[in-house]
N, C-alpha and C positions, 0 to 999 in steps of 0.2 A: 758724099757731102759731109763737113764734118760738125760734127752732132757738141752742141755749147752743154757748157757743164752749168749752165743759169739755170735753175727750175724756179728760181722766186714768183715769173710772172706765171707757172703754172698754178701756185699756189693762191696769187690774188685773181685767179682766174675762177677758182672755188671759192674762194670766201665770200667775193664781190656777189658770183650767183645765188650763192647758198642765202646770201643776205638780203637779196631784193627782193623786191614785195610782190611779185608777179609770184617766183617761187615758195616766199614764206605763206601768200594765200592758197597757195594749192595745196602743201602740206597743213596749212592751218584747218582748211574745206574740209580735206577726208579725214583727221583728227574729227573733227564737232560732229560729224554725220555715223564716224564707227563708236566714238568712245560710249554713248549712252550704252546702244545697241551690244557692244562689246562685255558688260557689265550687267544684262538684264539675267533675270533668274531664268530666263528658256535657253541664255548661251549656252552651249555644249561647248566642250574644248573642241570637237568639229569646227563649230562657228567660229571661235578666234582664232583659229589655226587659217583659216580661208582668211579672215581679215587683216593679219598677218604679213600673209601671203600677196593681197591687193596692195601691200603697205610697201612691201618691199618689188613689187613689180613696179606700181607710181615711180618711187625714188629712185631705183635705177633707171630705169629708163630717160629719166628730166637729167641722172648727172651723165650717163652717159651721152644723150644730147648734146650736153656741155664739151664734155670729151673729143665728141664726133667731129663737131663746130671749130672746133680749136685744131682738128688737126693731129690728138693724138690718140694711141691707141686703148681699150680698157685696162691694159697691163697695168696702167698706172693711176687708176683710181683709187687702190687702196692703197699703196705705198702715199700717193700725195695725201689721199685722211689719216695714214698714222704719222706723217710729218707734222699735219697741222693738229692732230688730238694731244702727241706729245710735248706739246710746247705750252709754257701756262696760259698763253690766251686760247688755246683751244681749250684746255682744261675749264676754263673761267666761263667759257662761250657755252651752258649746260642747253639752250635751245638749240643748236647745231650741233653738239655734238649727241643728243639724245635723240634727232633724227637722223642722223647718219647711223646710228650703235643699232637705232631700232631696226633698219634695214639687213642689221646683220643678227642680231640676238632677239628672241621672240620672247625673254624673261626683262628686257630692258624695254622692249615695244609694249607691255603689257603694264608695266609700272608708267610709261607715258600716257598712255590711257587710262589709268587710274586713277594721275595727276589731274587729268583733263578733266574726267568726271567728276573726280569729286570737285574741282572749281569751279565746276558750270553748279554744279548743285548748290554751293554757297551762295555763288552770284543769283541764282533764281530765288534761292530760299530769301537772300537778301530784298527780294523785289515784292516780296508775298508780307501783307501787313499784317497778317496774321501768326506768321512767325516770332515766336518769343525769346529775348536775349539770350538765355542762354541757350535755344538751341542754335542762332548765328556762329555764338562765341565757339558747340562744339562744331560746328561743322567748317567753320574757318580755321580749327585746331587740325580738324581733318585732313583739307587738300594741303595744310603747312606741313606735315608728316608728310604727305603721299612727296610731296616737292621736295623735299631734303631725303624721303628715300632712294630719288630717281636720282637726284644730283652726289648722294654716296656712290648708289650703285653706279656713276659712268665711273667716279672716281677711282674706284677699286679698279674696274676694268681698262684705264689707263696704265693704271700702275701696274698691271700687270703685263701691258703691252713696253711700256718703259722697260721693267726688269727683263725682258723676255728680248730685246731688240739686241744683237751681237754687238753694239755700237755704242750701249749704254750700259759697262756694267754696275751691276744692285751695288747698290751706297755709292754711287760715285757721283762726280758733279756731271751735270745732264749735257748731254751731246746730243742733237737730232739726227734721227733714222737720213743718211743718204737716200736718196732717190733714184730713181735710173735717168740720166739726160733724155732731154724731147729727141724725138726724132730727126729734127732738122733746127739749124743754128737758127739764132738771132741775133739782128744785129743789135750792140749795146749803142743804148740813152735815146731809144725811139718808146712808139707806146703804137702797140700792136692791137685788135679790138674784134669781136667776132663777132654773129648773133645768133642768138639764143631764142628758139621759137618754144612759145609755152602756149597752146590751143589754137586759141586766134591771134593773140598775143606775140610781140617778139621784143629781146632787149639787147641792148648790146653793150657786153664786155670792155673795159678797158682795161688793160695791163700793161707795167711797168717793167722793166729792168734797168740794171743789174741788179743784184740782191743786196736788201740793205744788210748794215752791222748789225749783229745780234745785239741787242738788248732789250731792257724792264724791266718790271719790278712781279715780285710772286704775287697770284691770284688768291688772295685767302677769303675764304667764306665768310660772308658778314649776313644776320640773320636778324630782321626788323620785325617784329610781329605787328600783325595788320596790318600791312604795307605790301607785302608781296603779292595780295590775287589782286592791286590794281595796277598793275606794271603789267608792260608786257615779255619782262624776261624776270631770271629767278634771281630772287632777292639773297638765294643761299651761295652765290657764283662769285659774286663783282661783275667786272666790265664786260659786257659781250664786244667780240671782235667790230670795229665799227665797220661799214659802209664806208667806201673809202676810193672810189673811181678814179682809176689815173693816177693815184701815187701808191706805191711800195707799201704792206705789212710788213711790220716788224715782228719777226717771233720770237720768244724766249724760251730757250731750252729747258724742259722743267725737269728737275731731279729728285729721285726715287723719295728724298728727305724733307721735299717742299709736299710732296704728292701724300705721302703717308701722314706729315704736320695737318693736310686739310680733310684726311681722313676722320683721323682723330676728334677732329671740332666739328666736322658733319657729322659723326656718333655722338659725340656730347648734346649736340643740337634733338638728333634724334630720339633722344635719351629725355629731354627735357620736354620737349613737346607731347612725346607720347607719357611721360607721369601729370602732365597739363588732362592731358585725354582723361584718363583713368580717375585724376580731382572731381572731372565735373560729369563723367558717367557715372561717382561716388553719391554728389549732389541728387541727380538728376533719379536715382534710385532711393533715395533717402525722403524727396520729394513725394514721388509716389508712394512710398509708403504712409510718410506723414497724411499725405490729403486720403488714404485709405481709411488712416485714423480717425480723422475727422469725419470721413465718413458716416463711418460705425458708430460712431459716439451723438454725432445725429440722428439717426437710425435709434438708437437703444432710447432716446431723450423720447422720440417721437412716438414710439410705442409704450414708454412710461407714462404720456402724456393720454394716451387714447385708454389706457387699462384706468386708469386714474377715472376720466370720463367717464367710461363704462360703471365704474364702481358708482359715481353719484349719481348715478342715471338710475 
C-alpha cells in the first residue's frame, strides 16, 4: 500500500485530544490531588519520584490510546510532539506543552507542581478573610515566579530540541522536524475521525487533510500581573493552540532567534518578579521588627508605670 506523505491530520489528531476537556480534566484531576502532597514536608524524593512516575504512566497511556485508535504505531509519538513543540504555537501553548515535557522530564514535572501549588495556595489564601494584603500580594508574587519559571524552563528545552534537530540548523530560519509518513494513505479533502475512550467517557476525533501552508506570526511572552492565576492558561505564553475540530492547524516553524528573543524576556520577567519577592519579604521583615519595637517600648512603659505605683504606695 502506498504510504501519503500528509501527517497534518496526524498532527490535528493530537492537538484536538490533547485539547479536550475529557482529557485536560484527567490531567488537570491528578495535578490537584499530587501537587499539594508532592510539596508537603514528609515528601522524600522517594515519594515524588513514584508520583512522577503515576504522571507519566496516566499520559502515556491516554496518548497512546490516541495513537492505538488512530491506527498508528508509538514510533510516532514523539517525532509528532517535537513537530508540534517546534513550531511557535506549540511553543506559545505552555499548558500542553508542560504536560507532554512533564511526561518526559521529572525537573519540568516538578516545577508543574510547583506552579500548581503554589496557585491553589494563593487561591485558598485568597478565600480566607483573615489573610492580610500583603501577604495575598506575596503569595500571588509567588505562583507568578513559579509560572514564568516553568514556561522558561520548556522554553530553553525547545530550543534545545530546535538546535539539536538535523533539519534545523542553529541560527538559521526555522524548518519543522519531518516526520515519518502513516502507515497507510489517505485519501485527500475527506475528514477521517476515531474515538478516543477516556474511563467511561469516549470522544471522537476529527481530522483534516491535506496539510495547510505554513504560516503566523511569533509567540512572544506577554506578562499581566494579577491577571494570570484567574485564567485558565499562562498569561507568560500568548495564544494557546485552539480547539479546532474538523479544520487544519496551522503551524509555524519557530527559529532558534525567535526562541532565544522569548527567552530573554521570560528571564527579564523572572528577574523582575523575583526583585518584587525580595521588596516585600524586605517589608514584611522590617514589619516584624518594628511591631517588636512597639512591643518592647510598651512593655518598658508598663513597668515604669507599676515601679512608679509601687513607689507611692
Amino acid at each position: 500500500m502506498q504510504q501519503s506523505e500528509d501527517i497534518s491530520w496526524v498532527l490535528d489528531a493530537v492537538i484536538e485530544y490533547t485539547q479536550s476537556k475529557d482529557f485536560r480534566d484527567i490531567i488537570s484531576q491528578f495535578i490537584k490531588a499530587e501537587a499539594k502532597e508532592f510539596f508537603a514536608e514528609t515528601s522524600s524524593m522517594e515519594k515524588k519520584t513514584a508520583s512522577f512516575n503515576r504522571y507519566v504512566a496516566l499520559y502515556d497511556s491516554k496518548i497512546t490510546e490516541l495513537f492505538t485508535n488512530l491506527g498508528l504505531p508509538k514510533s510516532q509519538i514523539t517525532p509528532a510532539w517535537n513537530f508540534i513543540l517546534q513550531s511557535e504555537e506549540g511553543i506559545s501553548d505552555t499548558r500542553m506543552a508542560s504536560e507532554f515535557l512533564s511526561a518526559e522530564k521529572f525537573d519540568i514535572f516538578a516545577l508543574l507542581m510547583n506552579y500548581h501549588y503554589l496557585k491553589n495556595n494563593f487561591i485558598a489564601m485568597r478565600a480566607d478573610s483573615s489573610a492580610k494584603p500583603q501577604q495575598l500580594v506575596y503569595a500571588e508574587n509567588e505562583a507568578a515566579l513559579a509560572e514564568i519559571k516553568l514556561a522558561l524552563s520548556l522554553s530553553k528545552e525547545i530550543e534545545k530540541r530546535i538546535a539539536s534537530s538535523p533539519h534545523h540548523p542553529v541560527g538559521k530560519t526555522g524548518t519543522l522536524t519531518q516526520l515519518p509518513p502513516p502507515p497507510y494513505s489517505t485519501p485527500s479533502g475527506t475528514v477521517s475521525s476515531a474515538t478516543i475512550s477516556s474511563g467511561e467517557k469516549s470522544m471522537t476525533v476529527n481530522v483534516s487533510f491535506p496539510p495547510p501552508p505554513i504560516a503566523g506570526s511569533a509567540a512572544t511572552p506577554v506578562y499581566s500581573q494579577g491577571s494570570s492565576l484567574n485564567q485558565s492558561t499562562f498569561s507568560v505564553t500568548g495564544t494557546p493552540i485552539p480547539k479546532n475540530a474538523g479544520q487544519k492547524h496551522t503551524l509555524t516553524p519557530a527559529s532558534i532567534e525567535m526562541v532565544s528573543e522569548r527567552n530573554k524576556k521570560l528571564s527579564e520577567l523572572e528577574a523582575s518578579v523575583s526583585s518584587q519577592l525580595e521588596e516585600i519579604r524586605k517589608q514584611q521583615e522590617q514589619e516584624v521588627l518594628d511591631q517588636g519595637d512597639s512591643l518592647a517600648e510598651k512593655m518598658k512603659k508598663k513597668r515604669e508605670a507599676s515601679l512608679a505605683a509601687q513607689k507611692k504606695a
